[in-house]
N, C-alpha and C positions, 0 to 999 in steps of 0.2 A: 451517439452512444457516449455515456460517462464514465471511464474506467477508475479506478481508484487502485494502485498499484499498494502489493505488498511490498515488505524490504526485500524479500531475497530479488523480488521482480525488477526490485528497482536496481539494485545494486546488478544482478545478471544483464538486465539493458547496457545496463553505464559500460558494462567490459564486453559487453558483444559474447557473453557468454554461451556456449552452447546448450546449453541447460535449460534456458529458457524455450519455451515450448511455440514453434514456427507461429502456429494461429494467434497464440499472444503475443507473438512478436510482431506479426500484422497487425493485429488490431490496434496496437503501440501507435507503429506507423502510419497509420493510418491517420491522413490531416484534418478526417471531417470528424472526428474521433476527439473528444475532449480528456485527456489525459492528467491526471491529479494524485498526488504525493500527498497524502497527510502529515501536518505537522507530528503527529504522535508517533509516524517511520521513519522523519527523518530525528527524532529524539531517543527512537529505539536504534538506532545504527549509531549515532554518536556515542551513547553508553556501550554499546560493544565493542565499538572501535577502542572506546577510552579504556575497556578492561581487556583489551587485544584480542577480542575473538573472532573479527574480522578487518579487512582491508576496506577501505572506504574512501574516495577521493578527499581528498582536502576542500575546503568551500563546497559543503554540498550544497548546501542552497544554490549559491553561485551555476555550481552544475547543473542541476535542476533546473535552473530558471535556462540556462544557455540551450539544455535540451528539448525546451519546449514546454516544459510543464511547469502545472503552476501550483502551487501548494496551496491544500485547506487548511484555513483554520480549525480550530475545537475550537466549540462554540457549549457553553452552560448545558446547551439541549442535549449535546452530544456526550458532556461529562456523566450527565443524569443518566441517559438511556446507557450508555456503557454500565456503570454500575447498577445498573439494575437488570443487566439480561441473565439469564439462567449460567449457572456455573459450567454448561460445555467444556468450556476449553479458561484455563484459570490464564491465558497469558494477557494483559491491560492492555497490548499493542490491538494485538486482532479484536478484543473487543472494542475496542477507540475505531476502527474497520470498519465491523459492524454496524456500528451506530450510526457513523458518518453516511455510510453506504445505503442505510436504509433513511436518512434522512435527505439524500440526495438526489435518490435513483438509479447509485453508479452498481457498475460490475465490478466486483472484487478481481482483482489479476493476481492470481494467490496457487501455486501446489497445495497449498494447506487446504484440505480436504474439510475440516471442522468448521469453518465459515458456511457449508451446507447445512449444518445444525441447527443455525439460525435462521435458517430461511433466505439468506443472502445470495444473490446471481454470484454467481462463480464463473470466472474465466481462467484454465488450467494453465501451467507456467511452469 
């Protein structure tokens, strides 16, 4: 299975957060499980972090890569297909999600309920 983690997922993993939802935390764990951060969450945590609205390890990437996962690129198809899906949800992160997610086959690991809008596998968190 290909999961494609949202930020708050990713950021709840990194602290062993409780919040994060047991099943997703399995399927996290899970080593036959291919696990993947898009570039576009870890550029949406950097911009928050950088306007203080959250905590974010220092060297994510670094992090990320030490926890096992490996980050997507945005790719052209992925820029295209984001900007052209239906206005659901106006945030460029989750759409960047979207696209990737359906260009790839992965399951979104997201609370965020509005990724079933577009018809995207959702795995609750």
């Amino acid at each position: 299975m290909i999961l494609l983690l949202d930020a708050h997922t990713i950021l709840w993993w990194l602290a062993d957060d409780v919040e994060l939802d047991p099943i997703a935390r399995s399927a996290i764990a899970e080593p036959t499980n291919d696990v993947l951060v898009s570039a576009a969450s870890i550029w949406e945590i950097e911009i928050k972090r950088a306007l203080g609205k959250l905590d974010a390890p220092a060297g994510l990437v670094t992090t990320l890569d030490e926890a096992g996962f490996d980050v997507l690129p945005i790719t052209g198809h992925d820029a295209e297909k984001a900007g052209s899906l239906p206005a659901h949800h106006r945030d460029p992160f989750d759409r960047m999600l979207v696209a990737q997610a359906d260009r790839i086959g992965a399951i979104v690991v997201s609370r965020d309920r509005v990724f079933l809008a577009y018809g995207t596998d959702v795995l609750g968190s």
